[in-house]
C-alpha positions as CSV (number, residue, x, y, z in Angstrom):
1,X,-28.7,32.4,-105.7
2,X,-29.8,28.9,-104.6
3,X,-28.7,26.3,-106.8
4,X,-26.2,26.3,-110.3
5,X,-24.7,22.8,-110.3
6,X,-26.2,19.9,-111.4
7,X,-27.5,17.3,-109.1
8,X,-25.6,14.4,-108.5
9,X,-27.7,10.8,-109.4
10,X,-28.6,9.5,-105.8
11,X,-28.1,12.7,-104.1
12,X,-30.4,15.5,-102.9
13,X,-29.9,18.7,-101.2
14,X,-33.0,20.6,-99.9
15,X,-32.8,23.9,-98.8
16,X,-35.8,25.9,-97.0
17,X,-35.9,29.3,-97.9
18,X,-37.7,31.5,-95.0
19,X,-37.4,34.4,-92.9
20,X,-37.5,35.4,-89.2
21,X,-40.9,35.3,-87.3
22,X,-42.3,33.1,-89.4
23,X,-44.5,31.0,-88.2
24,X,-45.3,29.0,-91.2
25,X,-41.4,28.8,-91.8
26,X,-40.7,27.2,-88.4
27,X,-43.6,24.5,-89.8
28,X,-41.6,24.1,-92.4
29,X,-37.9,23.3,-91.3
30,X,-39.3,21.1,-88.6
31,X,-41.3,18.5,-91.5
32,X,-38.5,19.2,-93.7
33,X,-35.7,18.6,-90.8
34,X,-37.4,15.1,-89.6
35,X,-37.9,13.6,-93.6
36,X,-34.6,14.8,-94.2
37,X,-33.3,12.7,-91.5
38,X,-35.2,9.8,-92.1
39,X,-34.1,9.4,-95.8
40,X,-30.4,11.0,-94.9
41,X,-30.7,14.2,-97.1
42,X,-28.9,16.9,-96.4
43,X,-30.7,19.9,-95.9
44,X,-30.4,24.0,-94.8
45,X,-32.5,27.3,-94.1
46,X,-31.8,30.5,-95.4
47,X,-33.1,33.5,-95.2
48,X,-34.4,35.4,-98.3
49,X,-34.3,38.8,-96.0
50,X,-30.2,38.8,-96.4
51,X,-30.4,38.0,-100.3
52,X,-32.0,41.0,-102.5
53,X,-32.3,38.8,-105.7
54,X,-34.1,35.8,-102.8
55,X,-36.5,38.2,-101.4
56,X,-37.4,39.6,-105.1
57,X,-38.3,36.3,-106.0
58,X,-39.7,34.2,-103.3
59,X,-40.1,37.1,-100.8
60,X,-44.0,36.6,-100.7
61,X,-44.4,32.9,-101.0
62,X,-41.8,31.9,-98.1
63,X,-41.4,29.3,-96.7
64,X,-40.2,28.0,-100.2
65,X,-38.4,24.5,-100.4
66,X,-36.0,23.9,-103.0
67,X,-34.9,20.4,-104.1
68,X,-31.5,20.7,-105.5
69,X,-32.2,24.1,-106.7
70,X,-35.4,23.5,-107.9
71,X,-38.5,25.2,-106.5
72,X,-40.3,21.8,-104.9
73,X,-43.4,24.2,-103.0
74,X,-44.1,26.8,-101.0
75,X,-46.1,27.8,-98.0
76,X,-46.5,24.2,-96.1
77,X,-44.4,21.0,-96.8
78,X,-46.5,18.7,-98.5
79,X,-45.0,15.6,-96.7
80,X,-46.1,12.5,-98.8
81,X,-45.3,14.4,-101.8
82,X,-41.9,15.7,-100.6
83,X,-40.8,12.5,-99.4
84,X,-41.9,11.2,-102.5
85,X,-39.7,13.6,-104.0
86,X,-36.6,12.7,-102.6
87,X,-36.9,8.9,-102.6
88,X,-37.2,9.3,-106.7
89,X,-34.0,11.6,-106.4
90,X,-32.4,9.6,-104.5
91,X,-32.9,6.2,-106.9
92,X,-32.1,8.4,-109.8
93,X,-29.3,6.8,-111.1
């Protein structure tokens, strides 16, 4: 499963969870791939199809977005609130 450490002050890691064929997915990792960039967080997809305990969790509600292991939203990135997101991760200190 998606997360287990705790986040590092400053830092952020985002993962997308989706599946194939998803339109909405694809939506997804392209908002979440360009504010990644801009603020310089690392980011990744993955599927919930190849994890059971993924797809019996967020199976119905992909794409999900996860901010260091934390369910951040699902369906569409919200992109003021997302970036907002990140920038107060990344000035935690």
């Amino acid at each position: 499963m998606t997360g287990g450490s705790a986040p590092v002050p400053g830092s952020a890691e985002v993962t997308v969870l989706t599946r194939r064929e998803c339109s909405l997915c694809d939506k997804a990792i392209d908002a979440v791939r360009r504010i990644c960039a801009e603020l310089g967080v690392s980011w990744r997809p993955e599927d919930v199809d190849a994890d059971p305990e993924l797809r019996a969790e967020y199976g119905d509600r992909v794409p999900v977005i996860l901010i260091d292991g934390r369910e951040h939203g699902y369906w569409a990135v919200e992109e003021d609130r997302f970036r907002a997101a990140l920038q107060r991760r990344l000035t935690d200190r």
